[in-house]
C-alpha positions as CSV (number, residue, x, y, z in Angstrom):
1,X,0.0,0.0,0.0
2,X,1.2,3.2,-1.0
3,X,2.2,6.2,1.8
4,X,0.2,9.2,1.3
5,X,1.6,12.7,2.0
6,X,-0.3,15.6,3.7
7,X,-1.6,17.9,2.0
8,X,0.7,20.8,1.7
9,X,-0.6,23.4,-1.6
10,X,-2.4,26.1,0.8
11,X,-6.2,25.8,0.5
12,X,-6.1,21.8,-0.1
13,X,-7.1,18.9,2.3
14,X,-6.0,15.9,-0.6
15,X,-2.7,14.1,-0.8
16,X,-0.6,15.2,-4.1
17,X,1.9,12.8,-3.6
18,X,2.9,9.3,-2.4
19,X,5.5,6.5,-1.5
20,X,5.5,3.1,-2.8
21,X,6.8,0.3,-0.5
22,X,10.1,0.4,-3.0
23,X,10.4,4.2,-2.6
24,X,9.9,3.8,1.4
25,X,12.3,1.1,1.7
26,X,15.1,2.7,-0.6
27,X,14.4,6.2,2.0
28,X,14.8,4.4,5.0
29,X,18.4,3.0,3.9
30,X,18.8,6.7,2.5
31,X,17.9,8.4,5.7
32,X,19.8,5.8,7.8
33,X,23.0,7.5,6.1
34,X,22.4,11.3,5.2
35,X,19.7,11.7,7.9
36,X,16.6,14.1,7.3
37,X,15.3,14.0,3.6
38,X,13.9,15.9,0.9
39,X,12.4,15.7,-2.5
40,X,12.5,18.4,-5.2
41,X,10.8,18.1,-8.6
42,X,12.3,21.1,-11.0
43,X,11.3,21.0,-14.2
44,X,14.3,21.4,-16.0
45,X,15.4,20.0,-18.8
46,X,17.6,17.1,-18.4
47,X,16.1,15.7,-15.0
48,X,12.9,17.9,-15.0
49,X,10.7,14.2,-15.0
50,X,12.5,13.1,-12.2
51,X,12.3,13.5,-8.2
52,X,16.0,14.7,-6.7
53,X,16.3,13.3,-3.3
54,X,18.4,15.5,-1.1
55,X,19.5,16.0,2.9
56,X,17.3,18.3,3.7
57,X,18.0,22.0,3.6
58,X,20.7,21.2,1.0
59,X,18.4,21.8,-1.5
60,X,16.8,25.9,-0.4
61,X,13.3,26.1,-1.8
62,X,11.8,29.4,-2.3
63,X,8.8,31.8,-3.7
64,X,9.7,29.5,-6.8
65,X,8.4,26.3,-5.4
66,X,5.7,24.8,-3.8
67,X,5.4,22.5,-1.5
68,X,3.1,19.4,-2.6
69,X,3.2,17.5,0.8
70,X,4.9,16.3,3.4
71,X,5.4,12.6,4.5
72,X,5.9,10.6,7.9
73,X,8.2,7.8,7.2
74,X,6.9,5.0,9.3
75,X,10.0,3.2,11.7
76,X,12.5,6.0,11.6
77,X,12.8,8.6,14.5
78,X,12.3,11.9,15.7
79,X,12.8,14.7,12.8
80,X,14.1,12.5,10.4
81,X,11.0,11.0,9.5
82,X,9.7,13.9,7.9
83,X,10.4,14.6,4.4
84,X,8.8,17.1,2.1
85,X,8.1,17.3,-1.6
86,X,8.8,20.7,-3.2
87,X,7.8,21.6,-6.6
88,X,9.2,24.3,-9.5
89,X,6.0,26.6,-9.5
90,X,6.1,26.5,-13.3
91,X,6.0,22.7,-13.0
92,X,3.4,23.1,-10.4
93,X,1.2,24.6,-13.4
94,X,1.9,22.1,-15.7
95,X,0.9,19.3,-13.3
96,X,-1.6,20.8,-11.2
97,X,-4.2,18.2,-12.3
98,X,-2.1,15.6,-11.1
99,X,-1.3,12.8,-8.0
100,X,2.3,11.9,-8.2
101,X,3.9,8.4,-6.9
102,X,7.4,8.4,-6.4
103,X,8.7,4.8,-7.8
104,X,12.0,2.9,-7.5
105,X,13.5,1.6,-10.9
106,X,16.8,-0.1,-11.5
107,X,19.2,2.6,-12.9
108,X,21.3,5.5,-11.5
109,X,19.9,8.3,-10.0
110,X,20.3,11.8,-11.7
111,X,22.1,14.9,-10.8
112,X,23.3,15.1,-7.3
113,X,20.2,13.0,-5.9
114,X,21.7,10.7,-2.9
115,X,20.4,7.7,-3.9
116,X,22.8,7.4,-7.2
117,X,25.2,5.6,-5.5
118,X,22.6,2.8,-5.4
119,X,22.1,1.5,-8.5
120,X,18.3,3.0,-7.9
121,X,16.7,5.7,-9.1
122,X,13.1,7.6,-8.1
123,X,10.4,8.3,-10.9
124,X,7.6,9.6,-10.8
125,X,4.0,7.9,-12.2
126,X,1.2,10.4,-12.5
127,X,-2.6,10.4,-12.8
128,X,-5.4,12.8,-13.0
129,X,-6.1,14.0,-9.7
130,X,-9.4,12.3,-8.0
131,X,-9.2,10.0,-11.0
């Protein structure tokens, strides 16, 4: 069963955004070494399709991102079991009608993410929102 975030666009009760078992399993190990996580979704170019998983604060967010939810990682401690998922605002507009799942897939991660090292990388499925 998939791990749903809290809501965390201003106005909305719904969860955006959620954790498969893969994606929860790969965090824990993740978390276990850098500590406190977080997930940014930019919209660029060359990784713009795919979630980069950073310690948090390494990554600033701003007036240019929004945040689509914030999860609870269930069996892991204290602060470091939150971790939020930020958004490009532009992206934001382009996926606004969407849920997200953050996946594991076999492959290396992109970019500075910290789980390249690991011979797994986080994607994101999407459907319609309430679909």
């Amino acid at each position: 069963m998939n791990l749903e975030s809290r809501a965390g666009v201003a106005g909305e009760t719904v969860s955006r955004v959620a954790l498969t078992p893969d994606a929860v399993a790969l965090l824990h190990q993740l978390v276990a070494e850098h500590g406190r996580l977080m997930f940014h979704q930019s919209g660029g170019c060359c990784d713009g399709s795919t979630p980069m998983c950073y310690p948090a604060g390494q990554f600033r967010t701003g007036q240019a991102d929004v945040l689509l939810g914030t999860f609870t990682l269930p069996d892991v401690a204290g602060d470091d079991a939150e971790l939020e998922f930020w958004m490009s605002r532009e992206q934001f507009e382009t996926w606004k009608h969407t849920h997200l799942t953050v996946d594991v897939v076999d492959g290396r991660g992109g970019g500075f993410s910290v789980e390249s090292p690991t011979g797994k990388r986080f994607l994101i499925r999407s459907d319609v929102l309430g679909g």
